[in-house]
ChimeraX commands (.cxc) that place a marker at each C-alpha (Angstrom):
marker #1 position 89.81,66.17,83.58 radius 0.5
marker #1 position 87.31,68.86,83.03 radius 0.5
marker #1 position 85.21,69.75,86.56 radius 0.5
marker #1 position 82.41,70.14,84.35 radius 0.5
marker #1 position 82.69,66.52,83.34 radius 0.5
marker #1 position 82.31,64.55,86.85 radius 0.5
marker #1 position 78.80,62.33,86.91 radius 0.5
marker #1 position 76.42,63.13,89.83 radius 0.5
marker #1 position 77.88,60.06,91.26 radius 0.5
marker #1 position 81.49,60.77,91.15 radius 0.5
marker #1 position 80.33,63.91,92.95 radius 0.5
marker #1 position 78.42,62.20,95.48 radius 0.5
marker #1 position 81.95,59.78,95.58 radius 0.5
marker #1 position 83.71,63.14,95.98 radius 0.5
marker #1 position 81.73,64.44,98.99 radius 0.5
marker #1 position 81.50,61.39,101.24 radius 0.5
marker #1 position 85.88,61.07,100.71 radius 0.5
marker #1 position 85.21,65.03,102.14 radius 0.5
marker #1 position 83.37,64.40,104.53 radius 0.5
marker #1 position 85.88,61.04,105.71 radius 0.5
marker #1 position 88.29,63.81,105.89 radius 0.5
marker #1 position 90.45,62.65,103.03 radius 0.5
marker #1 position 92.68,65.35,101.68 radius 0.5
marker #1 position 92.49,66.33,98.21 radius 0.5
marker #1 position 95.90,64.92,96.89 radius 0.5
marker #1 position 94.37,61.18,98.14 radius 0.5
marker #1 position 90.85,61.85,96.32 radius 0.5
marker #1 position 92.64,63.15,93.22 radius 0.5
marker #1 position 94.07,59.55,92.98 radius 0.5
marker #1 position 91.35,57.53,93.31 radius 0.5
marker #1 position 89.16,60.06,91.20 radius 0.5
marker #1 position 92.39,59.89,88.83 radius 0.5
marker #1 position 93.10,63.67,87.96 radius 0.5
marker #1 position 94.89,66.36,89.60 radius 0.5
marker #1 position 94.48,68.04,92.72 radius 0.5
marker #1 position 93.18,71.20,91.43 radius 0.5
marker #1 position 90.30,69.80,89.71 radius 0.5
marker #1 position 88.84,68.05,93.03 radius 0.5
marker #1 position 89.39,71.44,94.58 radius 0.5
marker #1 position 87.61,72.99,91.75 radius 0.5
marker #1 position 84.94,70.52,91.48 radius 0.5
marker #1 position 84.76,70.84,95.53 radius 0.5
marker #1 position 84.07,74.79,94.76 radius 0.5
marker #1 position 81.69,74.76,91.84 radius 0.5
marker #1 position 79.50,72.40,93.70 radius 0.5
marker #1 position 79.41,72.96,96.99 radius 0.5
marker #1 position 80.44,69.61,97.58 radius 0.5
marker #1 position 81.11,70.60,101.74 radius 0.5
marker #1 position 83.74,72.03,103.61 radius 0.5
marker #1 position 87.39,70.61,103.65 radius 0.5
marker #1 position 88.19,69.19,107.56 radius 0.5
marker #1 position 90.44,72.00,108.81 radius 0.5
marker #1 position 93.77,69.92,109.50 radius 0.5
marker #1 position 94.48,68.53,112.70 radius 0.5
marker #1 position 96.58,70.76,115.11 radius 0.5
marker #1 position 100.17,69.95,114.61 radius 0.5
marker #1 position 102.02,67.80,116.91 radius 0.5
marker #1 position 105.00,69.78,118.04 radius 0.5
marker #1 position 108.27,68.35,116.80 radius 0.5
marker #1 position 109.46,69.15,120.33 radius 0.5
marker #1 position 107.34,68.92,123.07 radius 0.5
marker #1 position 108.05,70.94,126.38 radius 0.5
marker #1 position 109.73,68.51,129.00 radius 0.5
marker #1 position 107.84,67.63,132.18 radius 0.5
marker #1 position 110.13,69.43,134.46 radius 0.5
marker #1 position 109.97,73.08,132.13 radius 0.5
marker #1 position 107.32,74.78,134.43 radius 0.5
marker #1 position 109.16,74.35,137.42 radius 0.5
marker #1 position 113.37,74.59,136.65 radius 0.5
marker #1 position 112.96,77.63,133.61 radius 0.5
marker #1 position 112.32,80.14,135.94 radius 0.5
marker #1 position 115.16,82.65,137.00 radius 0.5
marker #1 position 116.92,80.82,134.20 radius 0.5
marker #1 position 119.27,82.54,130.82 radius 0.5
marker #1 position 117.89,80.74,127.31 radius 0.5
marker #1 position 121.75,79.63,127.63 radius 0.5
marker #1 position 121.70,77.83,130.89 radius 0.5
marker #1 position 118.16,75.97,129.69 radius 0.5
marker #1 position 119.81,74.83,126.08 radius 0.5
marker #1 position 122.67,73.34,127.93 radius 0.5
marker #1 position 120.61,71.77,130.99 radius 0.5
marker #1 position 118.20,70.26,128.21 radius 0.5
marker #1 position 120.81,69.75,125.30 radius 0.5
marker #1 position 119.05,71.64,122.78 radius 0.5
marker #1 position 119.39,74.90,120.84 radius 0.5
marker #1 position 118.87,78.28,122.23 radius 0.5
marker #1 position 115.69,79.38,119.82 radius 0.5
marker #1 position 114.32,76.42,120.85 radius 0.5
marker #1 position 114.40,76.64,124.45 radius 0.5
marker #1 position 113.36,80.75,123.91 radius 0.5
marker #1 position 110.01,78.91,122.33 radius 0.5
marker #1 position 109.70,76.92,125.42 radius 0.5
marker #1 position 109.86,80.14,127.31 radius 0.5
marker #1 position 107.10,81.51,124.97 radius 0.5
marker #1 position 104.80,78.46,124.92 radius 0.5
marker #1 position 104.97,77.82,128.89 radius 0.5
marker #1 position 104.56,81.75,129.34 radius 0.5
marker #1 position 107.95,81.31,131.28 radius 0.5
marker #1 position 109.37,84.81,131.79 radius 0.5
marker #1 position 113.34,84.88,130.29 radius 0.5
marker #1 position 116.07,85.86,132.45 radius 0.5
marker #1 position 118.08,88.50,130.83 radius 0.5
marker #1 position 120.97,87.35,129.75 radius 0.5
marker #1 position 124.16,88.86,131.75 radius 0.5
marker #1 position 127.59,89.49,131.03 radius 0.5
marker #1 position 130.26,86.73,132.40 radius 0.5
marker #1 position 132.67,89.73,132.25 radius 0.5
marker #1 position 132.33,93.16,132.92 radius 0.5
marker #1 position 133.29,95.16,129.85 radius 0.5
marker #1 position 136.37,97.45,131.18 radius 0.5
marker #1 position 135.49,100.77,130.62 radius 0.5
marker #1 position 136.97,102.38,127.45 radius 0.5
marker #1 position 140.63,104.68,127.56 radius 0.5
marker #1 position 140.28,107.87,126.88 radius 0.5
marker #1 position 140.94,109.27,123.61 radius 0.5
marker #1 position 144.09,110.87,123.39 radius 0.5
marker #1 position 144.31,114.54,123.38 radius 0.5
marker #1 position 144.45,116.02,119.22 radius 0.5
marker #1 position 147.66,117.89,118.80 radius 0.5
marker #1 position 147.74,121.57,119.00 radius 0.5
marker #1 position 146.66,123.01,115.41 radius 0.5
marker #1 position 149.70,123.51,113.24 radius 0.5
marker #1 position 149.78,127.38,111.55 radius 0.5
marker #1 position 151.86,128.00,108.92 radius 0.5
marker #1 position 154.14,130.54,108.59 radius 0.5
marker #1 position 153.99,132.31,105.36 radius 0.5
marker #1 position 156.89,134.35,105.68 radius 0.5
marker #1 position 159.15,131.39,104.84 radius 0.5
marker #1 position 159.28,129.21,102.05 radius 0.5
marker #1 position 157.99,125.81,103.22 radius 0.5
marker #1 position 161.09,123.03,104.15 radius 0.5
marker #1 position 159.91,120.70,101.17 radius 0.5
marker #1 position 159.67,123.00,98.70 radius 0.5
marker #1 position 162.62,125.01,96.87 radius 0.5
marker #1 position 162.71,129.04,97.31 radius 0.5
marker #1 position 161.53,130.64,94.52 radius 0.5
marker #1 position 163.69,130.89,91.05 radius 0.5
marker #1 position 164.27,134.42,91.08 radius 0.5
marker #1 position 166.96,134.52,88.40 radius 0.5
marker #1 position 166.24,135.64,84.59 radius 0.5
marker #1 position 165.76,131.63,83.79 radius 0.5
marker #1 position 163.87,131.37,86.68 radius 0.5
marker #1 position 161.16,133.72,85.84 radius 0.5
marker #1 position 161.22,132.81,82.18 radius 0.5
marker #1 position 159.85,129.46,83.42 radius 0.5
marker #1 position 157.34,130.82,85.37 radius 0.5
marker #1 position 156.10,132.60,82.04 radius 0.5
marker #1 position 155.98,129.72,79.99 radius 0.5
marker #1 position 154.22,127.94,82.65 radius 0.5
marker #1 position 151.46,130.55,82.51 radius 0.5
marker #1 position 151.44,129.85,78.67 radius 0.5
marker #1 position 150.76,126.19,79.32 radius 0.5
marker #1 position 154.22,124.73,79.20 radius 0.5
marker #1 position 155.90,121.85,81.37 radius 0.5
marker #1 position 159.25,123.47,82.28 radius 0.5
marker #1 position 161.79,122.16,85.23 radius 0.5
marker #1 position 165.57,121.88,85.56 radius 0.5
marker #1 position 166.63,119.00,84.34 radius 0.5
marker #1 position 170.34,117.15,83.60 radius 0.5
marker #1 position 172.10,117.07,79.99 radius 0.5
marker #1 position 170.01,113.57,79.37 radius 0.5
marker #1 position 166.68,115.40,80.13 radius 0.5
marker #1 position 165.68,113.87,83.74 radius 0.5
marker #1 position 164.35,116.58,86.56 radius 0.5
marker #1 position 167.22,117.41,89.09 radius 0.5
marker #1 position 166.65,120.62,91.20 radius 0.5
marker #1 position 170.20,121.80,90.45 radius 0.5
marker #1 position 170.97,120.89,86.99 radius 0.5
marker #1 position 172.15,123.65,84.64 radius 0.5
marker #1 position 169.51,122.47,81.78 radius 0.5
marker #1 position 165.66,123.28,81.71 radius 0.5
marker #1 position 163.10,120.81,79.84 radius 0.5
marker #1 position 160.58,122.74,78.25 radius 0.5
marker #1 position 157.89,120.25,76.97 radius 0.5
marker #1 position 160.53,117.90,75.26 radius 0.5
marker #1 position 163.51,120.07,74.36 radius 0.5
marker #1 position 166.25,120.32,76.47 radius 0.5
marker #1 position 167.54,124.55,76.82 radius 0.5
marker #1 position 170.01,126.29,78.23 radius 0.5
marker #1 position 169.13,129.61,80.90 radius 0.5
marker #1 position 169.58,131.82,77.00 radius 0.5
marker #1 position 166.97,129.35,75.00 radius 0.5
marker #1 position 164.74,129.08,77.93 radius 0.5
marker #1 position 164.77,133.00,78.44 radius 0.5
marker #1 position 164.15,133.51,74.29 radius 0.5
marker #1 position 161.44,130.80,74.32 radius 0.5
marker #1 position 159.51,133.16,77.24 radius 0.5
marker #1 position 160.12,136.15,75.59 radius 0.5
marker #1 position 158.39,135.03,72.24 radius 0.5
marker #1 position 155.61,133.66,74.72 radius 0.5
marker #1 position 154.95,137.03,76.81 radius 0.5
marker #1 position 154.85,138.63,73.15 radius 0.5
marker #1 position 152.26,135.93,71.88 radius 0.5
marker #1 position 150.20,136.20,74.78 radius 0.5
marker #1 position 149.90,140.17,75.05 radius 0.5
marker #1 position 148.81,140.41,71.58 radius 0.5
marker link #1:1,2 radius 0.2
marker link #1:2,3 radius 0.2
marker link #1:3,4 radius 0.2
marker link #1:4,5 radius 0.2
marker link #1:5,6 radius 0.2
marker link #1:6,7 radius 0.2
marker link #1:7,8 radius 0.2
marker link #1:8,9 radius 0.2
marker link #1:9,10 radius 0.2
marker link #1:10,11 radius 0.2
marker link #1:11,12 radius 0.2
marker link #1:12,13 radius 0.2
marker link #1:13,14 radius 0.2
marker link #1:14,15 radius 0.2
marker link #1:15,16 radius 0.2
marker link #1:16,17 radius 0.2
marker link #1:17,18 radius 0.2
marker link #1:18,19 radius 0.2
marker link #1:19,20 radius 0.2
marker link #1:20,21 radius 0.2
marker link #1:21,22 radius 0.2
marker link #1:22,23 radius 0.2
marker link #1:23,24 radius 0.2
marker link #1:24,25 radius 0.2
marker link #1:25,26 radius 0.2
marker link #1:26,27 radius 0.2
marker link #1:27,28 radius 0.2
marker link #1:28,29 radius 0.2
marker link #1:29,30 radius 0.2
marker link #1:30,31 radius 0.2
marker link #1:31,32 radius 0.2
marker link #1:32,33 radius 0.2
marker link #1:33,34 radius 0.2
marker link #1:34,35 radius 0.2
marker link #1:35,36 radius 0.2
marker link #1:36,37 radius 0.2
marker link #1:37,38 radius 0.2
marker link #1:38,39 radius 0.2
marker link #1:39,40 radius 0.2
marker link #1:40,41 radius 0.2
marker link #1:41,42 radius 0.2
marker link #1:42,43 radius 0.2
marker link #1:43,44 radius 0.2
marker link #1:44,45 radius 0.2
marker link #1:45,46 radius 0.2
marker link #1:46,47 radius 0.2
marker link #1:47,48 radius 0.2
marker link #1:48,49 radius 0.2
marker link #1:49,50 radius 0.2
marker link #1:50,51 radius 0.2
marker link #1:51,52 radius 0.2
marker link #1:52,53 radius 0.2
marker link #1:53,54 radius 0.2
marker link #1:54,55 radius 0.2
marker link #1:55,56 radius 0.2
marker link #1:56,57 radius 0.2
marker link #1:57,58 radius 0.2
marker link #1:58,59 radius 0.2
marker link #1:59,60 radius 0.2
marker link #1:60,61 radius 0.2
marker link #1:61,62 radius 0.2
marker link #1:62,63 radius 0.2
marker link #1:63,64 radius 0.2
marker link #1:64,65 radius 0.2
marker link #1:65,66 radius 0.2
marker link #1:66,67 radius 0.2
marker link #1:67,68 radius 0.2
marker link #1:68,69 radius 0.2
marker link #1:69,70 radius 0.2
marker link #1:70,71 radius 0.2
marker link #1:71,72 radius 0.2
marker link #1:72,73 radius 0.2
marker link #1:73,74 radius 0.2
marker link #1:74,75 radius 0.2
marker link #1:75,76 radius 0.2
marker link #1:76,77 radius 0.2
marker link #1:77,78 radius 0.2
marker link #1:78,79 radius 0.2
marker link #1:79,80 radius 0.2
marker link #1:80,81 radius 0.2
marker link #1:81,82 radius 0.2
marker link #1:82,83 radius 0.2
marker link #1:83,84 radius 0.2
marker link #1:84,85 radius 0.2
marker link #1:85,86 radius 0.2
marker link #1:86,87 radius 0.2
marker link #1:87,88 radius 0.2
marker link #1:88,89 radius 0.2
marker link #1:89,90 radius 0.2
marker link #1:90,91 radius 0.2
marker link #1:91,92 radius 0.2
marker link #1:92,93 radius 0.2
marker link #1:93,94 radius 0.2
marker link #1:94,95 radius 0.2
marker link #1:95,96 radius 0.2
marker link #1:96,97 radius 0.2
marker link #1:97,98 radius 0.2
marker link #1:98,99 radius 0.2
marker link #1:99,100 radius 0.2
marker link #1:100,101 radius 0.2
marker link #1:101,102 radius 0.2
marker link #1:102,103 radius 0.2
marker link #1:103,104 radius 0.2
marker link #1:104,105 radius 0.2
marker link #1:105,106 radius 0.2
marker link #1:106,107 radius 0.2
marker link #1:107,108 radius 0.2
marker link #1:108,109 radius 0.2
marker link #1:109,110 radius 0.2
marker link #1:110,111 radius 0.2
marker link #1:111,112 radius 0.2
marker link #1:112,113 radius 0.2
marker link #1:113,114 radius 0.2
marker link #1:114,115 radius 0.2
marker link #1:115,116 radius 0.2
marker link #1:116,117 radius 0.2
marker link #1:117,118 radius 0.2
marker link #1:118,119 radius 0.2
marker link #1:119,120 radius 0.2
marker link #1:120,121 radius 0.2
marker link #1:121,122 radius 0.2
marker link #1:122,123 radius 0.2
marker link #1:123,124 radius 0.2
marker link #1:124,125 radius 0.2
marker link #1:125,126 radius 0.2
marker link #1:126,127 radius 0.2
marker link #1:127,128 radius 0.2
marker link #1:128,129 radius 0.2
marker link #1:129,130 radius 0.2
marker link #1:130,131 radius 0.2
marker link #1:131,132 radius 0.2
marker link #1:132,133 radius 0.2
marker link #1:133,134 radius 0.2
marker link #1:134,135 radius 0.2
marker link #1:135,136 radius 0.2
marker link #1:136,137 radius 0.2
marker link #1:137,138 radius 0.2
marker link #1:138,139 radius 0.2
marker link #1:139,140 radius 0.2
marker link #1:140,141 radius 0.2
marker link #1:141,142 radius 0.2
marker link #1:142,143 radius 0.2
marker link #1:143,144 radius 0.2
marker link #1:144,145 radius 0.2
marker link #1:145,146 radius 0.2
marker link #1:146,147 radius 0.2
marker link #1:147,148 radius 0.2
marker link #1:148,149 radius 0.2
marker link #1:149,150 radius 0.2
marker link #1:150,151 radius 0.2
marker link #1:151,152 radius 0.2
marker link #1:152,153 radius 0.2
marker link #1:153,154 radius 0.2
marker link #1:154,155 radius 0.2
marker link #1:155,156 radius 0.2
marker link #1:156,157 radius 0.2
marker link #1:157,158 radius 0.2
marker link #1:158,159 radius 0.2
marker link #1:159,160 radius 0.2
marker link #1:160,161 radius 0.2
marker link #1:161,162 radius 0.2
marker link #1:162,163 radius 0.2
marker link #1:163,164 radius 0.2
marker link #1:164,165 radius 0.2
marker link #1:165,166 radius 0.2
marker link #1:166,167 radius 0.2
marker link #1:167,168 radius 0.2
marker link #1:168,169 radius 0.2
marker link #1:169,170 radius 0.2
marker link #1:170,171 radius 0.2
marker link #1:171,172 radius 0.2
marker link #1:172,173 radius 0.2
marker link #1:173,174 radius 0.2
marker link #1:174,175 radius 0.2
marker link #1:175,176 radius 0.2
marker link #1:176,177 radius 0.2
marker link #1:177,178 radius 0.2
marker link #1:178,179 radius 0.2
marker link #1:179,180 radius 0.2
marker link #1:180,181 radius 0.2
marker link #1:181,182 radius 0.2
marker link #1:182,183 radius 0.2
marker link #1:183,184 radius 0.2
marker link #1:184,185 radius 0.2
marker link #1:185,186 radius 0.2
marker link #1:186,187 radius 0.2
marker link #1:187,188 radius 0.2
marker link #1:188,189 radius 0.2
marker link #1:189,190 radius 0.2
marker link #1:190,191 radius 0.2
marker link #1:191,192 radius 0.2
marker link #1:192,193 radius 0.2
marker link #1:193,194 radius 0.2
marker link #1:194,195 radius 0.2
marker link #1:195,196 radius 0.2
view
């Protein structure tokens, strides 16, 4: 229904339900439109002010006794003397301007170890070849590998079937399987490619 469209009487109807202190969802039904038109309609013409609502009743009132027995008391010792929660018995506190108790500890907190000392810093010493590494291949084969490395090739001493063993007599060099003489030819025609 339009607001525009109410009579002068169902206006004057409108106003006295107001002024009764009906809400607007109650004179919507009886005017038989929605709530937002009598709201409008109460807008456009004036037709007085809505009845602020009614304070609301608390759900839980303060007990009798609050005033006198929350003082010196925890939040925890009131929820448990009055069987209720906590945050409710904190908005007691507020309500009654009862000052909380800070809460205490039922246990002292045992004060905390130490940290243990850090070891002493370890320094390496490079005039030794690390423990978990190999010494250095310092045979013909050996530095061959290190040449084809530098030229971008996967080389390590493998077994006759191709799989990595530190002591094998056979190198892989990407996926062929050499000898110390193939390796050392492969490097040679690698330093030559790789100086010109």
């Amino acid at each position: 229904m339009n607001p525009l469209t109410f009579t002068p009487e169902q206006r004057e109807d409108i106003r006295a339900r107001i002024a009764d202190g009906q809400d607007s969802v109650r004179i919507a039904a009886a005017m038989g439109c929605n709530r937002k038109t009598i709201l409008n309609v109460a807008l456009n013409h004036k037709l007085g002010p809505w009845l602020s609502k009614p304070a609301a009743v608390a759900r839980f009132p303060i007990p009798d006794d609050f005033v006198t027995f929350a003082p010196g008391k925890t939040q925890q010792q009131l929820a448990t003397h009055y069987g209720v929660s906590r945050t409710l018995a904190a908005r007691w506190q507020r309500r009654a301007g009862v000052t909380p108790n800070p809460t205490t500890r039922a246990t002292p907190v045992p004060p905390k170890a130490p940290a243990p000392a850090k070891p002493a810093q370890f320094v390496r010493n490079y005039s030794a070849a690390p423990v978990d590494r190999p010494q250095r291949d310092m045979s013909p084969a050996g530095l061959a590998q290190e040449i084809l490395q530098r030229d971008r090739w996967t080389v390590f001493r493998c077994n006759a079937e191709g799989r990595a063993d530190v002591a094998g007599r056979f190198w892989l060099c990407g996926r062929v399987i050499c000898t110390d003489d193939e390796l050392i030819e492969r490097a040679d025609r690698a330093a030559r490619r790789m100086a010109a």
